[in-house]
VEXNU-702980 format. One record per residue (C-alpha): x, y, z; residue in three letters. Coordinates in nm, 3 decimals. Layout:
% residues N
<node c1="X" c2="Y" c3="Z" code="ALA"/>
...
//
This chain:
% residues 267
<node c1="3.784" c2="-0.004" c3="3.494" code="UNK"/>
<node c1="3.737" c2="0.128" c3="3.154" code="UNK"/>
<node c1="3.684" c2="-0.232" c3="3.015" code="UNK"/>
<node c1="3.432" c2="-0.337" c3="3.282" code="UNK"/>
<node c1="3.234" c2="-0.070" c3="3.220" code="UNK"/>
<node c1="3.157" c2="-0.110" c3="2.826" code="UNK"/>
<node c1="2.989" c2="-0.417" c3="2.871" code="UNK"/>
<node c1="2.724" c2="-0.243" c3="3.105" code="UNK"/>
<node c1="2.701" c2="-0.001" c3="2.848" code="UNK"/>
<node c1="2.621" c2="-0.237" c3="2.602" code="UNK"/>
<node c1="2.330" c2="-0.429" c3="2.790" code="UNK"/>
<node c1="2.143" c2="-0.108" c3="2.868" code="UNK"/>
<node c1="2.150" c2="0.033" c3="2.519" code="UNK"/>
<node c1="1.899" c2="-0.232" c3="2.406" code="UNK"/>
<node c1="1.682" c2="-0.190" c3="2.665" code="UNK"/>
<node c1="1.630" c2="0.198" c3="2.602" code="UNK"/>
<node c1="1.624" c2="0.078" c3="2.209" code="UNK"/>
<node c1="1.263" c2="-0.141" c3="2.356" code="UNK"/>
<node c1="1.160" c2="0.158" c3="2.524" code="UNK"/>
<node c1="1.174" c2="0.373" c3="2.255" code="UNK"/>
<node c1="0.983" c2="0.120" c3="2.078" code="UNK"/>
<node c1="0.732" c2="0.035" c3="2.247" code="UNK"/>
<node c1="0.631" c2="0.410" c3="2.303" code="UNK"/>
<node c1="0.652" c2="0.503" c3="1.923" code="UNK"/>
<node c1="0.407" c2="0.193" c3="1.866" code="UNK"/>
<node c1="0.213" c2="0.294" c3="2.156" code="UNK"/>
<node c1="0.182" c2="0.667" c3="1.979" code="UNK"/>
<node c1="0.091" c2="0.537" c3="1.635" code="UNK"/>
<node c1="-0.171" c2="0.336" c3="1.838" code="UNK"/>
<node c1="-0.311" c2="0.634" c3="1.947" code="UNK"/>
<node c1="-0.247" c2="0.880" c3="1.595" code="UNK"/>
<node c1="-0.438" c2="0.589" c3="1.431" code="UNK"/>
<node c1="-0.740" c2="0.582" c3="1.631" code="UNK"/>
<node c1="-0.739" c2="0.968" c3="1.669" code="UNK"/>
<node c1="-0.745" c2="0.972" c3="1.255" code="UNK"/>
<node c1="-1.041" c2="0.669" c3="1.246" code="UNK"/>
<node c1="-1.265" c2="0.908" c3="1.457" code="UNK"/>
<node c1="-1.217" c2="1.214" c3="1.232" code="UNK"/>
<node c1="-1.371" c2="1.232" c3="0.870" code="UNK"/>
<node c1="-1.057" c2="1.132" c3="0.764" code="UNK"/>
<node c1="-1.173" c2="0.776" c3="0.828" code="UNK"/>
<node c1="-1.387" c2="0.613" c3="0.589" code="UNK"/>
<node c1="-1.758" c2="0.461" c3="0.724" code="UNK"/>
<node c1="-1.705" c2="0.131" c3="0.720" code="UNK"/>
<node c1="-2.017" c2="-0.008" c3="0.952" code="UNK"/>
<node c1="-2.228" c2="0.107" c3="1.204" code="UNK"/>
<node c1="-2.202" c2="0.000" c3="1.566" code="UNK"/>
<node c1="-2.543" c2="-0.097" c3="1.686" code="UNK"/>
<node c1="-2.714" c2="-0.314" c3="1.886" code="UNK"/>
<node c1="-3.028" c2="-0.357" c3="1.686" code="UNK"/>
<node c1="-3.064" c2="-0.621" c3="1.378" code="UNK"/>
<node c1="-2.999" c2="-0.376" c3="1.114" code="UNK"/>
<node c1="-2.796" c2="-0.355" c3="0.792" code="UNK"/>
<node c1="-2.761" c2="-0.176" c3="0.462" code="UNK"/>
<node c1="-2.731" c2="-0.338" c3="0.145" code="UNK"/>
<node c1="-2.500" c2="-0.165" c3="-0.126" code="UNK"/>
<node c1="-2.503" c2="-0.185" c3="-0.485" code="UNK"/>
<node c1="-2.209" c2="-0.036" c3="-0.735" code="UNK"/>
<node c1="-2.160" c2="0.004" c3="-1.057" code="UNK"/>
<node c1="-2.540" c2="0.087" c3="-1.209" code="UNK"/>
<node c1="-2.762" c2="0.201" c3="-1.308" code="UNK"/>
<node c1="-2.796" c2="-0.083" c3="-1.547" code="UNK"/>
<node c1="-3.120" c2="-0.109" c3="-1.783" code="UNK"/>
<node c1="-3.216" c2="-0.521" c3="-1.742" code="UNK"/>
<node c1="-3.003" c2="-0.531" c3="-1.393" code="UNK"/>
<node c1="-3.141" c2="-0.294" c3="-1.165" code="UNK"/>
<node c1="-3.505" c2="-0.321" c3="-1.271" code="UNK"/>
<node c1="-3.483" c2="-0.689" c3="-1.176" code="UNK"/>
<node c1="-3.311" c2="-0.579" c3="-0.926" code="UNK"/>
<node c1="-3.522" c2="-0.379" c3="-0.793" code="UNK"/>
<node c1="-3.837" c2="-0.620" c3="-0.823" code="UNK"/>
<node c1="-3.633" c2="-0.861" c3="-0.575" code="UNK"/>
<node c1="-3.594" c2="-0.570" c3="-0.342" code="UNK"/>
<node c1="-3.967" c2="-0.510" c3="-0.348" code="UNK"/>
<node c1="-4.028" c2="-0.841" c3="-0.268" code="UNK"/>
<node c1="-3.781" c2="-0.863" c3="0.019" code="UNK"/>
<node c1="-3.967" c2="-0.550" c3="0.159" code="UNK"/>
<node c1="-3.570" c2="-0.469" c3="0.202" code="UNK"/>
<node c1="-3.454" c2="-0.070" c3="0.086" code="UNK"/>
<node c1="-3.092" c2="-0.014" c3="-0.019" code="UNK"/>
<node c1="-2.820" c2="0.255" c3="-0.084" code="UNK"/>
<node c1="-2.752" c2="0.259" c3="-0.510" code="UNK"/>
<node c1="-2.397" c2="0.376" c3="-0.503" code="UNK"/>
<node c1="-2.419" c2="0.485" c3="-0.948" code="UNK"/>
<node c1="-2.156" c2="0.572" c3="-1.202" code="UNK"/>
<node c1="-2.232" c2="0.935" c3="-1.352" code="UNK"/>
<node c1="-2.196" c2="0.808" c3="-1.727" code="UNK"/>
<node c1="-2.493" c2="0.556" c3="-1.644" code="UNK"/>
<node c1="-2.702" c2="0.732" c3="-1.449" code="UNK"/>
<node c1="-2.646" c2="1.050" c3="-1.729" code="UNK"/>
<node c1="-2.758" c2="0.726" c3="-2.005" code="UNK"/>
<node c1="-3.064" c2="0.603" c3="-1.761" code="UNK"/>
<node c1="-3.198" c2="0.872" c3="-1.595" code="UNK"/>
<node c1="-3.553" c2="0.706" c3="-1.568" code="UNK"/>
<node c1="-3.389" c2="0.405" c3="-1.371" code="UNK"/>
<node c1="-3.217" c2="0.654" c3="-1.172" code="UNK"/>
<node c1="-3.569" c2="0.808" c3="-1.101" code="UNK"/>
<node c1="-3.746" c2="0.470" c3="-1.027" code="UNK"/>
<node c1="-3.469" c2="0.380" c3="-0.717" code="UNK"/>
<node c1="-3.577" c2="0.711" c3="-0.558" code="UNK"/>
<node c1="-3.914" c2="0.694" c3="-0.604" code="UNK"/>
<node c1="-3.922" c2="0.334" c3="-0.459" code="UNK"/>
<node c1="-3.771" c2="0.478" c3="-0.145" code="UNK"/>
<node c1="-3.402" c2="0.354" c3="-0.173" code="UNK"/>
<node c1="-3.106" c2="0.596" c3="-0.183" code="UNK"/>
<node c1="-2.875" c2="0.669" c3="-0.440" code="UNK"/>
<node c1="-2.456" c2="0.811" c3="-0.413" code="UNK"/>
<node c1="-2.185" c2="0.871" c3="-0.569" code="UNK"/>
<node c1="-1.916" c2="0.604" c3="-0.750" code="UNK"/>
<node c1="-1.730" c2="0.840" c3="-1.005" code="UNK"/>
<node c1="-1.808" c2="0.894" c3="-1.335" code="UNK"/>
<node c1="-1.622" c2="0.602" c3="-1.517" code="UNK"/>
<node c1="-1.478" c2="0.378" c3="-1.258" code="UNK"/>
<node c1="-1.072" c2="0.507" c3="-1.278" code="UNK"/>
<node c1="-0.886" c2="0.440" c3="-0.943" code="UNK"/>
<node c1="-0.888" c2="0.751" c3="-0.805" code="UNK"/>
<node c1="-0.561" c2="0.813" c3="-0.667" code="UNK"/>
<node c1="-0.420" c2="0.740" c3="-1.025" code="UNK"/>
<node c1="-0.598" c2="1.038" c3="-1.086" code="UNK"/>
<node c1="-0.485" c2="1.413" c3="-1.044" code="UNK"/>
<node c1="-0.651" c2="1.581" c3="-0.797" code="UNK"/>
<node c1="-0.854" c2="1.814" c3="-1.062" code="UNK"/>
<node c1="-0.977" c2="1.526" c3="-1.202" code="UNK"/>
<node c1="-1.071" c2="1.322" c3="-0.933" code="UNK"/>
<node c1="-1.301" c2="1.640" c3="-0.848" code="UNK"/>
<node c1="-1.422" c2="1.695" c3="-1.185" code="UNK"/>
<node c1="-1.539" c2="1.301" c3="-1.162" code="UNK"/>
<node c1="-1.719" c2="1.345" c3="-0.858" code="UNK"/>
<node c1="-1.889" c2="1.702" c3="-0.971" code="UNK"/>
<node c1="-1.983" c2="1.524" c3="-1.294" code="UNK"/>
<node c1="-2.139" c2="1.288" c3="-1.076" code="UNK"/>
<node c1="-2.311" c2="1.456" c3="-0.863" code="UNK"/>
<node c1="-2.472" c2="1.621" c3="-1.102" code="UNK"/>
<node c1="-2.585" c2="1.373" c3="-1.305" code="UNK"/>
<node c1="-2.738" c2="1.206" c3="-0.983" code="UNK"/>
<node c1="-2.925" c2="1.528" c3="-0.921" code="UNK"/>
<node c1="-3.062" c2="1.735" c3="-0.583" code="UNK"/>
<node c1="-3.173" c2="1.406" c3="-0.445" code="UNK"/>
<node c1="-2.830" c2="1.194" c3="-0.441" code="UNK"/>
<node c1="-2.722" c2="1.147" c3="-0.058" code="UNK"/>
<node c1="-2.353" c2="1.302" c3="-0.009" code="UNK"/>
<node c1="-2.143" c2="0.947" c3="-0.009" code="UNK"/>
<node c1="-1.901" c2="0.819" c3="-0.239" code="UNK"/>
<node c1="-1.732" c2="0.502" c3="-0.278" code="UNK"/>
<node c1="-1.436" c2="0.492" c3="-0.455" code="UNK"/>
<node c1="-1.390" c2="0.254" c3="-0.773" code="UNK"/>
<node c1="-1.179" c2="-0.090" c3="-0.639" code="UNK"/>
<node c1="-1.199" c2="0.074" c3="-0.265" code="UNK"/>
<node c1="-0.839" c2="0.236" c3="-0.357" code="UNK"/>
<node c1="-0.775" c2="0.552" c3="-0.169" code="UNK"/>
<node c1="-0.502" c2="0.787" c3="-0.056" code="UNK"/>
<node c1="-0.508" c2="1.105" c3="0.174" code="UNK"/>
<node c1="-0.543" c2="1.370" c3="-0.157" code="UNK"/>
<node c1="-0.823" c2="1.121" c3="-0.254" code="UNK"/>
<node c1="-0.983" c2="1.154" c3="0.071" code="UNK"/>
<node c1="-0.874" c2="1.534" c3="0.083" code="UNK"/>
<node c1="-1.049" c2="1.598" c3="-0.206" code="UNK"/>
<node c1="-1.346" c2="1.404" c3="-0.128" code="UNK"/>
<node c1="-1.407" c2="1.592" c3="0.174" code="UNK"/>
<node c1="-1.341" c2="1.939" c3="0.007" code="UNK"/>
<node c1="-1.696" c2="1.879" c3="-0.190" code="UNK"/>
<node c1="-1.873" c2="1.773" c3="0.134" code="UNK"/>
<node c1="-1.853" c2="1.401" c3="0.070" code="UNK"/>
<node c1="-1.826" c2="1.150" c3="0.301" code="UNK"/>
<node c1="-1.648" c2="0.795" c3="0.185" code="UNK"/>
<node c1="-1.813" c2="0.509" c3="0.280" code="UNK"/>
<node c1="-1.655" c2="0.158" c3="0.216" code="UNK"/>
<node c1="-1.792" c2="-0.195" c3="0.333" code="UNK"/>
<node c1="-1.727" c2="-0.469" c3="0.648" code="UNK"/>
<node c1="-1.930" c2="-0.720" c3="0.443" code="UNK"/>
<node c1="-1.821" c2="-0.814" c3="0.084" code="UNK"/>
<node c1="-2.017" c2="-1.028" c3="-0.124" code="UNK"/>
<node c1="-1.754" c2="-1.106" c3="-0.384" code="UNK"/>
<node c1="-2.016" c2="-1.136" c3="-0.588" code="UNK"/>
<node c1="-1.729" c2="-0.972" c3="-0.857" code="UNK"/>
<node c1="-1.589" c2="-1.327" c3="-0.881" code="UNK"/>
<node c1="-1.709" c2="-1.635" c3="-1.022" code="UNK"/>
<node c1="-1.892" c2="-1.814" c3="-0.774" code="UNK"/>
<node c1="-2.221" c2="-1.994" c3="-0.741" code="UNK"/>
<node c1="-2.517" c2="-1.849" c3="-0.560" code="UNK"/>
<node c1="-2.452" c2="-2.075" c3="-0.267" code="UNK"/>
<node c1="-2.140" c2="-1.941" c3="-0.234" code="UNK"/>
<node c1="-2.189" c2="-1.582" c3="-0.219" code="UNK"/>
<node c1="-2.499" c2="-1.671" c3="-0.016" code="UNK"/>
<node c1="-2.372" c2="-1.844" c3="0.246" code="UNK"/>
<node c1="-2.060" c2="-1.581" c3="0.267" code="UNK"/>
<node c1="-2.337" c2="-1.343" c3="0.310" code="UNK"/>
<node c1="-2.529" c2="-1.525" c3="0.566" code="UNK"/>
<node c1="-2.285" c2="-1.640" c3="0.761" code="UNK"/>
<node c1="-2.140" c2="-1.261" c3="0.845" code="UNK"/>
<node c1="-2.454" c2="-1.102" c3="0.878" code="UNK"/>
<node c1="-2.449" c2="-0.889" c3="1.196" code="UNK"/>
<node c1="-2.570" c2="-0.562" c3="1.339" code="UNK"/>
<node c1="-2.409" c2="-0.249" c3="1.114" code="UNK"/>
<node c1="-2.289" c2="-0.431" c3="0.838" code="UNK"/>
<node c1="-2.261" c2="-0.257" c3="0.522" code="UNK"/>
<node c1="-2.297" c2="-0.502" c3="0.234" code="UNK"/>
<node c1="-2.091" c2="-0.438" c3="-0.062" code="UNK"/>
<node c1="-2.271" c2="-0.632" c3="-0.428" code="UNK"/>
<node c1="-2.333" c2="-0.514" c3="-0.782" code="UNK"/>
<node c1="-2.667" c2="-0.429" c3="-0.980" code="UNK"/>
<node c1="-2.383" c2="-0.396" c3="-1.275" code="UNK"/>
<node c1="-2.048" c2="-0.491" c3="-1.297" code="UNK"/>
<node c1="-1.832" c2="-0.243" c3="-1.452" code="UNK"/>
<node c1="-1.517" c2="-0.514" c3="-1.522" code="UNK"/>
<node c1="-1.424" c2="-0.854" c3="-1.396" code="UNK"/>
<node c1="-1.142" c2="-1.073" c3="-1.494" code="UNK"/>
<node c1="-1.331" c2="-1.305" c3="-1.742" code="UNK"/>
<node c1="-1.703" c2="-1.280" c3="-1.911" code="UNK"/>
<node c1="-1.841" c2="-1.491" c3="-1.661" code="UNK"/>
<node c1="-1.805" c2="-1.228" c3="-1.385" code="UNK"/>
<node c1="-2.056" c2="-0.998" c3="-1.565" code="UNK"/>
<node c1="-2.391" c2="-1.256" c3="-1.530" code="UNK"/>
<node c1="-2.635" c2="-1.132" c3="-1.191" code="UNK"/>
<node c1="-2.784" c2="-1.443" c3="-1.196" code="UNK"/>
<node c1="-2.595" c2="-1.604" c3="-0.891" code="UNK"/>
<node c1="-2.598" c2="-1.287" c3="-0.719" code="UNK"/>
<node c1="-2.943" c2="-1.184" c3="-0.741" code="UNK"/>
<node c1="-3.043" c2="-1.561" c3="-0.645" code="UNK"/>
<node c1="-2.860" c2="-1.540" c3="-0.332" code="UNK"/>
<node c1="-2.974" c2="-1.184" c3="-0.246" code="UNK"/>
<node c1="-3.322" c2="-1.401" c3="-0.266" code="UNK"/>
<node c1="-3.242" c2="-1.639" c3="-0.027" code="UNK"/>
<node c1="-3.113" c2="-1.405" c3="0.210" code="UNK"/>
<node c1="-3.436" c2="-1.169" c3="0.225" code="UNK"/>
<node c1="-3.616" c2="-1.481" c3="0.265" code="UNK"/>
<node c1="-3.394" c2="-1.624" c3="0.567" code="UNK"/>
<node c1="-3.254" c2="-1.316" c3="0.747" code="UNK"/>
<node c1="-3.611" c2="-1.195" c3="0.839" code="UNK"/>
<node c1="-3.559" c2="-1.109" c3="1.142" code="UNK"/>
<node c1="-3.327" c2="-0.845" c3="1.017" code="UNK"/>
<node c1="-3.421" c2="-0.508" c3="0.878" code="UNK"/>
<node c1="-3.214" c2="-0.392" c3="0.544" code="UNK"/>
<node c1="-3.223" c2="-0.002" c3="0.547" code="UNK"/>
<node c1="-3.071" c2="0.265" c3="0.349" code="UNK"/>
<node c1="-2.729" c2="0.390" c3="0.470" code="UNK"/>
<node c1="-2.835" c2="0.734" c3="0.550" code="UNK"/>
<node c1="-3.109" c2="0.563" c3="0.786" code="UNK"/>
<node c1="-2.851" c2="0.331" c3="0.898" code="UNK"/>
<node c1="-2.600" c2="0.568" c3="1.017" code="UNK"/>
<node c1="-2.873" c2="0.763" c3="1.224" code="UNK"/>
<node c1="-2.950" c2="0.456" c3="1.412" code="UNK"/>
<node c1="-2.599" c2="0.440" c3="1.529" code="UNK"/>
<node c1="-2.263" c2="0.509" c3="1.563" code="UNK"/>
<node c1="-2.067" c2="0.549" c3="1.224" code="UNK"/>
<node c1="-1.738" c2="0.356" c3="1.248" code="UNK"/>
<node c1="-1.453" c2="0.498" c3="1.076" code="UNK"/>
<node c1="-1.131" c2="0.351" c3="0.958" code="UNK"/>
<node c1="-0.850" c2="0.560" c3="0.767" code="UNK"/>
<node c1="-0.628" c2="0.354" c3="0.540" code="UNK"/>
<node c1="-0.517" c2="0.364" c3="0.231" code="UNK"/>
<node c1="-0.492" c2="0.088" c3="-0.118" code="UNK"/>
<node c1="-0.335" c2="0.189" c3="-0.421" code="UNK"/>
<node c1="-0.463" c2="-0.085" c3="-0.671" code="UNK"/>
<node c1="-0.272" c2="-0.246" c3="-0.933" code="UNK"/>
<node c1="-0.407" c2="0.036" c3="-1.235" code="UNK"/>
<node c1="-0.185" c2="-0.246" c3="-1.498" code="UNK"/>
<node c1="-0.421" c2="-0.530" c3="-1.392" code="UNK"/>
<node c1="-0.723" c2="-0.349" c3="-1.351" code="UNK"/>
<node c1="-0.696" c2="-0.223" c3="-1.722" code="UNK"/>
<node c1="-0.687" c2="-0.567" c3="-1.808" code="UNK"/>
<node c1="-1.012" c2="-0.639" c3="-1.690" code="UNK"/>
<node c1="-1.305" c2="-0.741" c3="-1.905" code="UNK"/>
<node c1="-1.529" c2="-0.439" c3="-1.952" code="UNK"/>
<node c1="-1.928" c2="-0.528" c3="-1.952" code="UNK"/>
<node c1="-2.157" c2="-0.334" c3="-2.205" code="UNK"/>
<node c1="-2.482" c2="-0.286" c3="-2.197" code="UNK"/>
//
């Protein structure tokens, strides 16, 4: 009797192992999505049903990229969301001036583009004060951190000076080395309701010389004002009052080694 019964014994245990399981899955399920509704989650688009989206721009101000920049905008009759590094914005104040007065919106990006959670938690905030201040009373209250890399204290401490992180569903890559048809029809071919577009007026590094020309960029940012008209390119405050904000917590921890290897643009 005694041997009979260990087999049983054996054949059930894995099925209360799948149990088990599938409810601590099920659980995490559920944690995850209760943290992506909280401000714990980052924005990351907007859920709407009308043919709206908000273009992005990191890394400025710049003093021969924006203003061209900015010209192409005009043109488009598109407005977009300037996310600005303190130091520049502290160097170009006028430039930082012109993108409010010509109706587009301006946030936060750090002071010198450091991965934030290789930073301590006093200076991660002292980066973002700086910031803030240099982008004066009329910066909205987003930030993006530098190479999207997060952690909770990074998101912690983000929240503790009443900033909201916003990230991207629509990258450009324009950060890479790739033609204007490239990035273009990347662009195009994702466009949808809510996207937040993620390009450069500046590029702080890149991994060869190359990366730091706007040329193919801007040209494609062209093209797409000119074909897309049927959508409207908004600010991300305006954006994000037209719908629902989607949130998504997660966390990257770039490679710091590599990304102090990148080739740093000057002006």
């Amino acid at each position: 009797m005694k041997t009979s019964r260990q087999p049983l014994e054996a054949k059930a245990q894995p099925g209360i192992d799948k149990s088990s399981n599938s409810i601590k899955i099920n659980i995490e399920r559920r944690l995850k999505r209760a943290i992506n509704r909280t401000m714990l989650g980052a924005i990351t688009g907007v859920e709407t049903d009308q043919k709206i989206a908000a273009l992005t721009f990191d890394d400025g101000p710049h003093p021969v990229h924006t203003p061209r920049l900015l010209e192409i905008l005009k043109k488009g009759n598109a407005k977009a969301t300037f996310f600005m590094l303190g130091s520049q914005a502290k160097k170009y104040p006028e430039i930082v001036e012109r993108v409010i007065d010509e109706g587009h919106a301006i946030a936060n990006h750090t002071w010198a583009h450091k991965s934030l959670p290789s930073m301590s938690s006093r200076e991660r905030r002292a980066s973002l004060r700086a910031t803030s201040k240099a982008l004066g009373p009329q910066a909205s209250q987003f930030v993006r951190p530098p190479f999207g890399d997060r952690d909770l204290t990074t998101t912690l401490d983000i929240l503790s000076l009443g900033l909201h992180m916003v990230l991207w569903d629509l990258p450009s890559e324009d950060w890479e080395n790739q033609s204007s048809d490239q990035i273009y029809e990347r662009l195009w071919n994702r466009l949808a309701p809510g996207r937040i577009v993620l390009m450069h007026d500046c590029l702080y590094a890149g991994a060869n010389p190359e990366c730091g020309d706007r040329s193919a960029s801007f040209s494609a940012l062209e093209k797409l004002l000119d074909i897309a008209t049927q959508y409207s390119f908004v600010t991300l405050p305006k954006l994000i009052q037209r719908g629902r904000p989607i949130r998504r917590y997660q966390t990257q921890l770039g490679d710091v080694v590599q990304q102090q290897k990148l080739v740093r643009f000057n002006d």
